[in-house]
Each structure stands twice: as structure tokens, then as C-alpha cells.
C-alpha positions as CSV (number, residue, x, y, z in Angstrom):
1,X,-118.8,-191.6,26.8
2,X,-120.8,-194.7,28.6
3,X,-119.8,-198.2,27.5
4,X,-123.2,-200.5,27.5
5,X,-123.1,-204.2,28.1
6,X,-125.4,-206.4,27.4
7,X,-126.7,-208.3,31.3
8,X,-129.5,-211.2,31.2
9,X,-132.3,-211.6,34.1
10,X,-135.5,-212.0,33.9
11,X,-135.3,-210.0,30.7
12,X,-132.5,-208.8,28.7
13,X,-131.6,-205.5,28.5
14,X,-128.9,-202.6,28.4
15,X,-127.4,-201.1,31.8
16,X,-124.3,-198.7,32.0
17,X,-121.2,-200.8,32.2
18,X,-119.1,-197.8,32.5
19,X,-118.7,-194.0,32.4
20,X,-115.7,-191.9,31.0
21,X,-115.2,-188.2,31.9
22,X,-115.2,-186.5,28.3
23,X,-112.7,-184.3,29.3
24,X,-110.2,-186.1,31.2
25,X,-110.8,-189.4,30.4
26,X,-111.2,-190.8,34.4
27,X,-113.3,-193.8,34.2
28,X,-116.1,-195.7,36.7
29,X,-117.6,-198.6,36.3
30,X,-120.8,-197.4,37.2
31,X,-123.4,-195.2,35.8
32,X,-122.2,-192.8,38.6
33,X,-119.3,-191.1,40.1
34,X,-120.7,-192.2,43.5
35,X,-117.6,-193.7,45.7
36,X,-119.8,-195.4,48.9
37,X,-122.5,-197.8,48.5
38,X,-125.3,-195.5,49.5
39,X,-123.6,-192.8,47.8
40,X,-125.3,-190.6,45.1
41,X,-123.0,-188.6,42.3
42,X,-125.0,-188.0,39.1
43,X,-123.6,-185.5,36.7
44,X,-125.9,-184.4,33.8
45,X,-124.8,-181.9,31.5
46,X,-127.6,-181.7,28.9
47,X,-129.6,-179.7,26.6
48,X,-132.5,-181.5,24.7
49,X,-134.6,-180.0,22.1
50,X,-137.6,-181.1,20.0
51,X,-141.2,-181.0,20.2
52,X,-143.9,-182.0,22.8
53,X,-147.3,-182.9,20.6
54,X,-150.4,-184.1,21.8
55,X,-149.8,-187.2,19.5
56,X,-146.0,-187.8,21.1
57,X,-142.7,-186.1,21.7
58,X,-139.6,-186.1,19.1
59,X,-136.3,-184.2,19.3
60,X,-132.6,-184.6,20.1
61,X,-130.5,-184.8,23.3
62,X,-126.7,-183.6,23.3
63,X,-124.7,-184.7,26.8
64,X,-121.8,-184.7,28.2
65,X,-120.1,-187.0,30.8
66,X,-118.2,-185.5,33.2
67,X,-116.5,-186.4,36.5
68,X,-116.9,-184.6,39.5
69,X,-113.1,-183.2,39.4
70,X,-113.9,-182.0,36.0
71,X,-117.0,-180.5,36.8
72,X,-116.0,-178.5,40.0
73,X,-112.4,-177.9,39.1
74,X,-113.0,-177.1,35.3
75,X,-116.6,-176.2,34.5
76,X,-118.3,-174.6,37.6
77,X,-115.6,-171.8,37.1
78,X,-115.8,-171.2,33.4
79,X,-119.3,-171.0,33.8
80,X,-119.1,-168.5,36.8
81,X,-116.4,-166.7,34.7
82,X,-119.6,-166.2,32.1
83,X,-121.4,-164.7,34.9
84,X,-123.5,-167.5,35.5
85,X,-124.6,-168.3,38.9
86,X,-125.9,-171.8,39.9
87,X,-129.1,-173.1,41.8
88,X,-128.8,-175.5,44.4
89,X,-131.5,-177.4,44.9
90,X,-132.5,-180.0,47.7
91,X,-133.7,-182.9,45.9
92,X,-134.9,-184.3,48.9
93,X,-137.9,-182.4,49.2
94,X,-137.1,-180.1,45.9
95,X,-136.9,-176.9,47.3
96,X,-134.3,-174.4,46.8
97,X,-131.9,-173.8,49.9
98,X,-129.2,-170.9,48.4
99,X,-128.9,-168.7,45.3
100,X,-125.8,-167.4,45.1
101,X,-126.8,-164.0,44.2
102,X,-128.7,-164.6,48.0
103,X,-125.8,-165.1,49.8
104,X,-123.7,-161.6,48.4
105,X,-126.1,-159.9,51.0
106,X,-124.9,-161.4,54.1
């Protein structure tokens, strides 16, 4: 769940004021998990669905905030358990560096 509060500069607008883990409740106050200042840790569990017309897009996004505990203690297994295997991507440059079903061959 993110907590939004209301910040005025030039304009006024809505930023993240906070971020609660769904399933354990562990809170930041940030829009991230990220623990240094030039650290990145953005978790997005998502699935939207809707439709893309020429006139415009419409649909509905269901999310889930989770910390990083949560997500590589509790849902990274379950999902393997399923028999799902990730893809790691380098968002640096976007390309992929390891499947795991590439790395049962070595």
C-alpha cells in the first residue's frame, strides 16, 4: 500500500510518501526499497489489462507492494515451486545476461 502526500513547488502535485510491504507490513519512506543514496530497489508486481485503440488506451492495473525480503524470501520460491523460471535482464543496456534454464547446462 503507498501513502501519498500532498508536496508544493513550482506546481502541486502527488509523490510517494511511503511504501508498505503487502505482505509483511515493513515500511520505507520512499517510493523504493533502495537503502544508499544512489541505490536503485524497485519492486513491481503487476498485471494490467485493457485495451490499446487508435483513439486512446483504457483498462485496469492490479499491483502489489512488496519488499525485497518478501519478494526473495517468499515469492521468488513459490513461484519457482510453480515451475516458473525468471529472466534477468540488464537494464543498463536491456539485454538479457542468464536464463535459468541456461545455466542447468553448465
Amino acid at each position: 500500500m503507498r501513502e501519498k502526500k500532498v508536496v508544493i513547488q513550482r506546481t502541486e502535485g502527488r509523490i510517494v510518501a511511503s511504501t508498505t510491504c503487502d505482505i509483511c507490513g515493513d515500511k520505507t519512506q520512499r517510493d523504493d526499497w533502495a537503502e544508499e543514496p544512489y541505490e536503485e530497489n524497485i519492486i513491481r508486481v503487476e498485471n494490467s489489462m485493457g485495451a490499446n485503440y487508435p483513439t486512446g488506451r483504457m483498462g485496469e492495473t492490479t499491483s502489489y507492494d512488496l519488499c525485497p525480503g518478501c519478494f526473495t524470501g517468499r515469492l521468488e520460491p513459490f513461484l519457482r515451486s510453480l515451475g516458473a523460471n525468471p529472466i534477468t535482464t540488464d537494464w543498463d543496456d536491456g539485454q538479457i545476461l542468464c536464463r535459468e534454464e541456461d545455466k542447468e547446462g553448465e
